[in-house]
NULUMDO-433593 format. One record per residue (C-alpha): residue number from 1; residue in three letters; x, y, z. Coordinates in steps of 0.1 Angstrom, whole numbers, plus 2048, in hexadecimal, padded with zeros to 3 digits. Example, Ala and Ser with C-alpha at 12.3 -4.5 7.8 and 13.67 -1.06 7.14 Angstrom:
BEGIN
1 / ALA / 87B / 7D3 / 84E
2 / SER / 889 / 7F5 / 847
END
This chain:
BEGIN
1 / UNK / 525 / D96 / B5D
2 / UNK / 548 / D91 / B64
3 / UNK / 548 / DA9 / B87
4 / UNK / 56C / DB1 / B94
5 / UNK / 574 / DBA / BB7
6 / UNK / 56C / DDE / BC0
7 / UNK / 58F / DE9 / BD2
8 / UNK / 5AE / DDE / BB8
9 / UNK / 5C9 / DCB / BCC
10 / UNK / 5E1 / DE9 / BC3
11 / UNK / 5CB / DFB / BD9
12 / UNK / 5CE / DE3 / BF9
13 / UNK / 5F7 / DE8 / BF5
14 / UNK / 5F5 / E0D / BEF
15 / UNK / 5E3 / E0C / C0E
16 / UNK / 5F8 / DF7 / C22
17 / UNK / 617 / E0E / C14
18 / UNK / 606 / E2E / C1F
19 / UNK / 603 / E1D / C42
20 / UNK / 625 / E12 / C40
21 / UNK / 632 / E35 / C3B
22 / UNK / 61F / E42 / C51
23 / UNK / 636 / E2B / C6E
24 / UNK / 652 / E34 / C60
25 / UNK / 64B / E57 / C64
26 / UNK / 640 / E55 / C8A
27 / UNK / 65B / E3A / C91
28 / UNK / 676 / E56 / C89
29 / UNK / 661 / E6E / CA4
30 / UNK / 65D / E56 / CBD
31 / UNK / 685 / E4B / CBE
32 / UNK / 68F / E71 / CC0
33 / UNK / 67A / E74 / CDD
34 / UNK / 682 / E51 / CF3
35 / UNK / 6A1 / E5E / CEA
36 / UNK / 69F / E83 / CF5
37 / UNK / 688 / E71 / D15
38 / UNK / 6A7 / E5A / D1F
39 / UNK / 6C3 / E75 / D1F
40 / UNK / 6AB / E8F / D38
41 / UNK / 6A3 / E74 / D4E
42 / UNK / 6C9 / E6A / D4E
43 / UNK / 6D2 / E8E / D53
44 / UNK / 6BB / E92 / D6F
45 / UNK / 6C5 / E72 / D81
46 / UNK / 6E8 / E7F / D81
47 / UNK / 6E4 / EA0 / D8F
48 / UNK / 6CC / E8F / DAB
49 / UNK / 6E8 / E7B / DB1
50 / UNK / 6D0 / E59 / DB1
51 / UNK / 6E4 / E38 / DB4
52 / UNK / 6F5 / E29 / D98
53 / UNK / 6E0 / E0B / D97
54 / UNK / 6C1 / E1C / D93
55 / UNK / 6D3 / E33 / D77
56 / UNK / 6E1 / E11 / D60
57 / UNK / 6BB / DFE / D68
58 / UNK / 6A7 / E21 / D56
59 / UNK / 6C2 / E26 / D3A
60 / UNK / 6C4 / E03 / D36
61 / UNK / 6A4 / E02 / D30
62 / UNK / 69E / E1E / D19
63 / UNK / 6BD / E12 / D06
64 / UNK / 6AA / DF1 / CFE
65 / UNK / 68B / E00 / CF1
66 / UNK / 69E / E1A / CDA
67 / UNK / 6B4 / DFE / CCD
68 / UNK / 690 / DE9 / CC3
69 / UNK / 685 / E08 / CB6
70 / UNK / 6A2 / E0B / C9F
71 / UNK / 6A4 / DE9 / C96
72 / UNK / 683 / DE6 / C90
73 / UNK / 686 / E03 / C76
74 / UNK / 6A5 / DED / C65
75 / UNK / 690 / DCC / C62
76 / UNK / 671 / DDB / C56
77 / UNK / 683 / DEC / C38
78 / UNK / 682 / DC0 / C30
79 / UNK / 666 / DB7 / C43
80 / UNK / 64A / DD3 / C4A
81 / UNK / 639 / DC1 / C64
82 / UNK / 654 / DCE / C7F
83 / UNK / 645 / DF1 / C78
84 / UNK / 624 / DDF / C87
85 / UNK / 633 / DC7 / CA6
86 / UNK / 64E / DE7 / CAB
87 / UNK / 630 / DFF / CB2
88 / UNK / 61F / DE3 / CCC
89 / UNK / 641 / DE2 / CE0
90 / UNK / 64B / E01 / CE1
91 / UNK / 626 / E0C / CEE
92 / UNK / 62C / DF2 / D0C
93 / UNK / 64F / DFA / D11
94 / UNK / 648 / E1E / D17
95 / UNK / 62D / E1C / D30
96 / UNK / 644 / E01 / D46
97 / UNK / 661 / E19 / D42
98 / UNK / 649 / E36 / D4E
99 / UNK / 639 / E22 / D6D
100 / UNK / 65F / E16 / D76
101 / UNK / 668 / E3B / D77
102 / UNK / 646 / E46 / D90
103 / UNK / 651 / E2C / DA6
104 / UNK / 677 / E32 / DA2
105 / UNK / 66E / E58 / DA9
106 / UNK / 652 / E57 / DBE
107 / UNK / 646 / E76 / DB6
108 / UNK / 628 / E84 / DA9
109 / UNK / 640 / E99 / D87
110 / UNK / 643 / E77 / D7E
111 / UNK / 61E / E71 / D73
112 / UNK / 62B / E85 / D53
113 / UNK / 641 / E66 / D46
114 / UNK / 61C / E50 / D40
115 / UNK / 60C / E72 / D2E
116 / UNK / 62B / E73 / D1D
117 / UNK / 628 / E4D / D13
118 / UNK / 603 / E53 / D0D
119 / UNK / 60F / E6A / CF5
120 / UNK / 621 / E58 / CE1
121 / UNK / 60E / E38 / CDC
122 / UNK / 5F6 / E51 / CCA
123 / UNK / 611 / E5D / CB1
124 / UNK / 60B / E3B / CA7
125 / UNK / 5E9 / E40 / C9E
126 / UNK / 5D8 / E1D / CA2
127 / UNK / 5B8 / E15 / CB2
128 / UNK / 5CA / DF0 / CBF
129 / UNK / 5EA / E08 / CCF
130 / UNK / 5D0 / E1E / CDA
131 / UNK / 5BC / E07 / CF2
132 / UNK / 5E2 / DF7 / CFE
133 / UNK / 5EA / E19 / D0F
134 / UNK / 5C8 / E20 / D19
135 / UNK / 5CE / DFF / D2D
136 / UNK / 5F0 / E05 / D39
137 / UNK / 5E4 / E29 / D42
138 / UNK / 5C6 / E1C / D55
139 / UNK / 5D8 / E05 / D67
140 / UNK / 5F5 / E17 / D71
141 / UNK / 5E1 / E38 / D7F
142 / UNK / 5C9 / E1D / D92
143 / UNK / 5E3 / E0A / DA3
144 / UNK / 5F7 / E2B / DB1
145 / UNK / 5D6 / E40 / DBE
146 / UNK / 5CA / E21 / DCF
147 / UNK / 5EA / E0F / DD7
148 / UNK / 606 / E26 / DDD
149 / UNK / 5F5 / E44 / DE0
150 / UNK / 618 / E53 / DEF
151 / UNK / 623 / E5C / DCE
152 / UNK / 609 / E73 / DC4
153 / UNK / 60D / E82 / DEB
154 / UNK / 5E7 / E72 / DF0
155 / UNK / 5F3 / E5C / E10
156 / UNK / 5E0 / E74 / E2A
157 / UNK / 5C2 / E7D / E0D
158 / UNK / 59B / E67 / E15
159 / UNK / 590 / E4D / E01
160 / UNK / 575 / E64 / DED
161 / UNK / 597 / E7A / DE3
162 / UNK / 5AD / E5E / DD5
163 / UNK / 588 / E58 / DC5
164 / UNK / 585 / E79 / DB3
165 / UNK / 5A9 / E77 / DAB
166 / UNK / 5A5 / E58 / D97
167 / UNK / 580 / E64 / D84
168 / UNK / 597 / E82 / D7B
169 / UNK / 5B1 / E6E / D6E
170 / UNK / 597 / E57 / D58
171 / UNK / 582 / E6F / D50
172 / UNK / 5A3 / E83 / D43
173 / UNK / 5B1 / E5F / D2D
174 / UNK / 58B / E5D / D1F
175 / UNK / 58B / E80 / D11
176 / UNK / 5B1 / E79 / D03
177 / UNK / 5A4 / E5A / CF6
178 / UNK / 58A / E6A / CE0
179 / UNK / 5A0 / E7F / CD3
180 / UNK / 5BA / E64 / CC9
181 / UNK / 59E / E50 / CBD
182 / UNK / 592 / E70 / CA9
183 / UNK / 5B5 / E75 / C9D
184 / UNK / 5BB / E50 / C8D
185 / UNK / 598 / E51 / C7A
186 / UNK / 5A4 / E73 / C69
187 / UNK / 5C1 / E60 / C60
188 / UNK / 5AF / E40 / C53
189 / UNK / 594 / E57 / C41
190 / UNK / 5B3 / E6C / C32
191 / UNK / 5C8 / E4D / C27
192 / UNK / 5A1 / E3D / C17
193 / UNK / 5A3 / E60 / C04
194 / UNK / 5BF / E59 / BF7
195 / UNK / 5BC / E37 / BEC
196 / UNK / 59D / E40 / BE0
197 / UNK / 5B1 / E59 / BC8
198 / UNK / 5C6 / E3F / BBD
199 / UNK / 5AB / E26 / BBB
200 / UNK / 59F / E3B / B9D
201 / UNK / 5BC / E43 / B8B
202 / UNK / 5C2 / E19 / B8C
203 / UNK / 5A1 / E1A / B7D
204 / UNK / 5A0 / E37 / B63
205 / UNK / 5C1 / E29 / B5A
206 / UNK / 5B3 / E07 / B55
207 / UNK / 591 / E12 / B47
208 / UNK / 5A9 / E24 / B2F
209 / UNK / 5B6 / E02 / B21
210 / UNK / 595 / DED / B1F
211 / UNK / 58B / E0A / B0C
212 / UNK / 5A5 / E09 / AF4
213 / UNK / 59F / DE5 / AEF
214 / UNK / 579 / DE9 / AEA
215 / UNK / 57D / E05 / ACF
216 / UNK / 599 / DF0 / ABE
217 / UNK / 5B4 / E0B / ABE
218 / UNK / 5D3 / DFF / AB0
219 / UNK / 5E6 / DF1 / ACC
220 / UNK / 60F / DF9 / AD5
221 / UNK / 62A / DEC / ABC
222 / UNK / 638 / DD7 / AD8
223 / UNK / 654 / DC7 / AC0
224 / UNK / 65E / DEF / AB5
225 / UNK / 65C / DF3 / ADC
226 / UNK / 679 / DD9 / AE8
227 / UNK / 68B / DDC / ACA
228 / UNK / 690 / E01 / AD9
229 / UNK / 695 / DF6 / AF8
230 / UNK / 6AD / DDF / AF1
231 / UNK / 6BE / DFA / ADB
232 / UNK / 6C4 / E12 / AF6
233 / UNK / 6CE / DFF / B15
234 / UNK / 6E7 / DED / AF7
235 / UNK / 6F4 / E0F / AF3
236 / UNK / 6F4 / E1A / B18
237 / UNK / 70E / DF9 / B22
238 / UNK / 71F / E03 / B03
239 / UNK / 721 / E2B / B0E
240 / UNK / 72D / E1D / B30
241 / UNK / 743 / DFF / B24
242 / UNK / 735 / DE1 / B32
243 / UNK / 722 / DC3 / B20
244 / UNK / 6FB / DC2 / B17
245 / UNK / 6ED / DB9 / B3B
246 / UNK / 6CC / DC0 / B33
247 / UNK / 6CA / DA9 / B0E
248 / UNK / 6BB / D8E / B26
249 / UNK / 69F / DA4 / B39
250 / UNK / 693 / DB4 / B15
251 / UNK / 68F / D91 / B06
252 / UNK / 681 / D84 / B26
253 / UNK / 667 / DA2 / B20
254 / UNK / 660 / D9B / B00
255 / UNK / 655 / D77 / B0C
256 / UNK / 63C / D82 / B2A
257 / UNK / 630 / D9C / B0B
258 / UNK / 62B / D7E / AF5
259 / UNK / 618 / D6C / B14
260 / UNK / 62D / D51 / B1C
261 / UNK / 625 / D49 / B42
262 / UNK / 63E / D52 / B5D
263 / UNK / 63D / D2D / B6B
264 / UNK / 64E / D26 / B47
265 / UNK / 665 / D3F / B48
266 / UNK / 66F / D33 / B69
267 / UNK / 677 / D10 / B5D
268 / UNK / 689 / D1F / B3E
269 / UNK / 6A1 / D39 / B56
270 / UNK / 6A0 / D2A / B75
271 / UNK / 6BC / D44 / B81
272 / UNK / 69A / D5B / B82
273 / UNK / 683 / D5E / BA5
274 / UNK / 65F / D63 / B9E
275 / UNK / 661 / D86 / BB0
276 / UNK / 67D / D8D / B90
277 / UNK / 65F / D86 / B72
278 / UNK / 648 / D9E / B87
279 / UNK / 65C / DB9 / B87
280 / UNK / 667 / DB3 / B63
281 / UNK / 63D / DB3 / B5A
282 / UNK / 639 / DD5 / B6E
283 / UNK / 64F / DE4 / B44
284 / UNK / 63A / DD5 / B32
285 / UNK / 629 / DE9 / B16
286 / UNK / 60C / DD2 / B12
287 / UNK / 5E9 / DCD / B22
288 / UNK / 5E6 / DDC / B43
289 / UNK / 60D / DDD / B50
290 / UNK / 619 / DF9 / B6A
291 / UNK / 634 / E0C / B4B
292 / UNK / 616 / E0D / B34
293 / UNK / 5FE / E20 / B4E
294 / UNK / 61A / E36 / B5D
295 / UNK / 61E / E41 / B39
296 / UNK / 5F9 / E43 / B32
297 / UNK / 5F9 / E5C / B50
298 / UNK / 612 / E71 / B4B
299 / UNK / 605 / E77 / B2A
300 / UNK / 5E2 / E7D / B35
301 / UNK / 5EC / E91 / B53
302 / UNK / 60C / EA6 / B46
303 / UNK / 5FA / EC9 / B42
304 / UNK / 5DD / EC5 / B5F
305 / UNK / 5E9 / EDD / B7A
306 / UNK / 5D8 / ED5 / B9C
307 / UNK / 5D9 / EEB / BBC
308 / UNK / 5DE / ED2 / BDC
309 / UNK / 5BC / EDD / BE7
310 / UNK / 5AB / ED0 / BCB
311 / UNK / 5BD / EB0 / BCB
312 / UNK / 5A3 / E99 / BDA
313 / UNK / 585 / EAA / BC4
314 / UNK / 599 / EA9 / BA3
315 / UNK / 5A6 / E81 / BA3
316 / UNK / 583 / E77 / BB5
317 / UNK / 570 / E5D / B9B
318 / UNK / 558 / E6B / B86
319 / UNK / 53B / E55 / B82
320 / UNK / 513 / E57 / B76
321 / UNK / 50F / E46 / B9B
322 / UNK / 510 / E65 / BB4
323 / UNK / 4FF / E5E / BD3
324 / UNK / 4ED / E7B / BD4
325 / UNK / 4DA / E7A / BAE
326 / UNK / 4BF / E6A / BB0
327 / UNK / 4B6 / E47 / B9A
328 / UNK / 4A3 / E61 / B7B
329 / UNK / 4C6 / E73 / B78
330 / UNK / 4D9 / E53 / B79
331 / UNK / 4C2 / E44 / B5E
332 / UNK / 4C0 / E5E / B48
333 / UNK / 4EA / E61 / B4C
334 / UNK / 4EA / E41 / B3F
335 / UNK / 4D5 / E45 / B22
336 / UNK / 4E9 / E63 / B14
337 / UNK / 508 / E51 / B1B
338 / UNK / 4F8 / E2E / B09
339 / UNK / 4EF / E48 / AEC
340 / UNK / 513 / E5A / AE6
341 / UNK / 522 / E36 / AEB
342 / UNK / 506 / E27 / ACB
343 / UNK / 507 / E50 / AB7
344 / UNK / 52C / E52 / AB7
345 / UNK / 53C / E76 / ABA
346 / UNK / 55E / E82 / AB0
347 / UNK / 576 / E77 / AC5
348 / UNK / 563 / E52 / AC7
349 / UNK / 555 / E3D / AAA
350 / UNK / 532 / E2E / AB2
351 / UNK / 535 / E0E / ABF
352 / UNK / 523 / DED / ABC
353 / UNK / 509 / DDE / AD4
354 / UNK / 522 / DC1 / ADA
355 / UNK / 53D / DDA / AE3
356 / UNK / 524 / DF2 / AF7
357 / UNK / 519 / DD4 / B0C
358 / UNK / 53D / DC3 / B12
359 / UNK / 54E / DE9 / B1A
360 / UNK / 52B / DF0 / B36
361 / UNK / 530 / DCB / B44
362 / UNK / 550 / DC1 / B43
363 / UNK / 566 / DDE / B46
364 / UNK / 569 / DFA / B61
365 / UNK / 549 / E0D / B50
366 / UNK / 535 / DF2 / B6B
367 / UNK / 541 / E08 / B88
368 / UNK / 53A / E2C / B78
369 / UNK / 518 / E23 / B78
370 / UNK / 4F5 / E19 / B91
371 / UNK / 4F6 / DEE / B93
372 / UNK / 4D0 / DF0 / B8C
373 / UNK / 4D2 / E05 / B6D
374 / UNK / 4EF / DEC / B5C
375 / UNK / 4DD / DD1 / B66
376 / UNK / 4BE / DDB / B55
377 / UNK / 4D0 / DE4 / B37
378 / UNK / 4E4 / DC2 / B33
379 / UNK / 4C5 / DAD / B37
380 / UNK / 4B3 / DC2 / B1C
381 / UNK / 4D1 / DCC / B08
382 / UNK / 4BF / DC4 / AE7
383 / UNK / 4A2 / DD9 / AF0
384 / UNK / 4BA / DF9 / AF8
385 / UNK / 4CA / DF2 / AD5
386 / UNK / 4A5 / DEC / AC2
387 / UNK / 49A / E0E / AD1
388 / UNK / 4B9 / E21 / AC9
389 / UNK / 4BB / E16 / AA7
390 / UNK / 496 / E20 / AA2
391 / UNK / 49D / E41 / AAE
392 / UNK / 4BC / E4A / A9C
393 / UNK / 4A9 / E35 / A7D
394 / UNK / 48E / E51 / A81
395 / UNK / 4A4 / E6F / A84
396 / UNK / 4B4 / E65 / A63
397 / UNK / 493 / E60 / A51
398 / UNK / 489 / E81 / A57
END
């Protein structure tokens, strides 16, 4: 049985992009707001008339955090990982800004710059960024009720005081922390939702082809295709006046149609990257290639109209393996579908045990349907097809 891995790798960088935009998104929030932070603190320290010193060390700071931010947000338009380190300093940054203001201040109004800083590590909405400020918050309400005490006006208060003070002030971060932690599983449940969605439109997409394949349905004119092709964008350069740029990319897609390797390609136009070939096999009209499904969906999908709240339920995977039908259903699903496949109907011509078999094991078909009854079937393949034929031999004769 030729098994494929259960989550296609489109899936793993859909994934990563919906995490990526996610960033982006909060990134923007989060500079508006160190930004917003930074000019109140700046207006404040004016009108309280503190030294100059004190005023250039805050802004100074602030300034260099909002400049990462932003430059993190430049680099990781190249390099996405910034999105990930940016999100790790800007957590830290914030809650040394915050404790550098309490002791600059030394007042208790102050305790509202680490809630605030709190706050914003959980726009983030990571379980790693989480336990950073749960640290940072930990340690930074710790060391003032037990070591400078002063700045919370505790200096004259008993030791079982400062005590209740600091249970409050856990207790307080661990109910905060459930509710972040609450927060960011919504999120990963909502983005597995999602890929889940797209998981299945990669596969109904790609079940689509196999099946084509199986049934022998006459495949694309690709020559009629890229002589089209070549047609238009010829008349496009000619509309605009400029020479046929594209001449090379439709003959180079003729090739990767023809299967010629890209390693070959790359010796023969070595002004090409690799990167250049993958993106060329992404218009392709044969086999599985990105321009042939997107055309295969909107032709499929054109006239379905779907309300947002049925979004989830109406591109879900349908399947004869629900969870909640028991192994009887599941068998006898698979017996009526086994039967349509061998009968034929209108819209499908009965098929072969040869194809039958292949199309169960070795397309997408393996994953619509219970491991143990597939298994069954492909080790005892010639008894299904003995019994069916007797039966439909049967129905004939009389």
């Amino acid at each position: 049985m030729n098994k494929r891995s259960f989550i296609f790798s489109q899936i793993e960088e859909y994934r990563k992009q919906l995490e990526i935009k996610h960033l982006r998104t909060r990134n923007h929030f989060v500079i508006a707001i160190i930004a917003v932070s930074m000019v109140l603190y700046l207006v404040y320290m004016i009108l309280a008339k503190f030294p100059s010193a004190q005023i250039v060390m805050l802004m100074f700071g602030f300034l260099m955090l909002l400049l990462m931010n932003i430059a993190s947000s430049a680099y990781a338009k190249e390099h996405e990982e910034f999105y990930t380190l940016n999100k790790f300093i800007t957590t830290i940054g914030l809650f040394v800004l915050s404790s550098f203001v309490l002791f600059l201040f030394q007042s208790p109004s102050m305790l509202i710059g680490l809630f605030i800083a709190y706050a914003i590590s959980v726009f983030y909405q990571d379980l790693r960024v989480l336990v950073i400020s749960d640290a940072m918050m930990l340690f930074a309400v710790l060391m003032i009720v037990i070591n400078y005490p002063e700045f919370l006006g505790l200096e004259t208060a008993t030791l079982d005081s400062r005590f209740g003070i600091a249970f409050f002030f856990i207790a307080f971060m661990a109910i905060l922390s459930l509710s972040s932690f609450i927060i960011v599983k919504q999120k990963s449940f909502f983005f597995n939702q999602i890929s889940s969605s797209k998981e299945a439109e990669f596969r109904n997409l790609d079940l689509l082809v196999d099946l084509k394949k199986e049934v022998q349905e006459p495949q694309e004119t690709k020559a009629s295709y890229y002589d089209a092709l070549d047609a238009f964008l010829s008349s496009f350069c000619a509309k605009v006046g400029s020479e046929n740029i594209f001449q090379e990319k439709v003959s180079l897609l003729r090739q990767l149609d023809e299967g010629t390797s890209i390693e070959t390609l790359m010796e023969m136009y070595p002004k090409y990257q690799k990167e250049d070939f993958e993106r060329l096999q992404d218009l392709q009209i044969g086999g599985h290639a990105k321009l042939k499904k997107a055309a295969m969906k909107f032709a499929y999908m054109r006239d379905l109209q779907i309300q947002p709240r049925e979004i989830f339920s109406e591109t879900q995977f349908k399947s004869f393996n629900h969870p909640g039908d028991s192994l009887e259903i599941k068998i006898i699903a698979f017996v009526l579908f086994y039967a349509a496949l061998k009968r034929g109907f209108a819209i499908l011509p009965k098929l072969e045990e040869e194809d039958i078999l292949s199309s169960i094991t070795e397309t997408d078909f393996y994953y619509t349907m219970d491991p143990r009854i597939v298994r069954v079937y492909a080790e005892n393949s010639a008894v299904f097809d003995a019994i069916i034929q007797d039966a439909f031999g049967k129905k004939a004769r009389s």
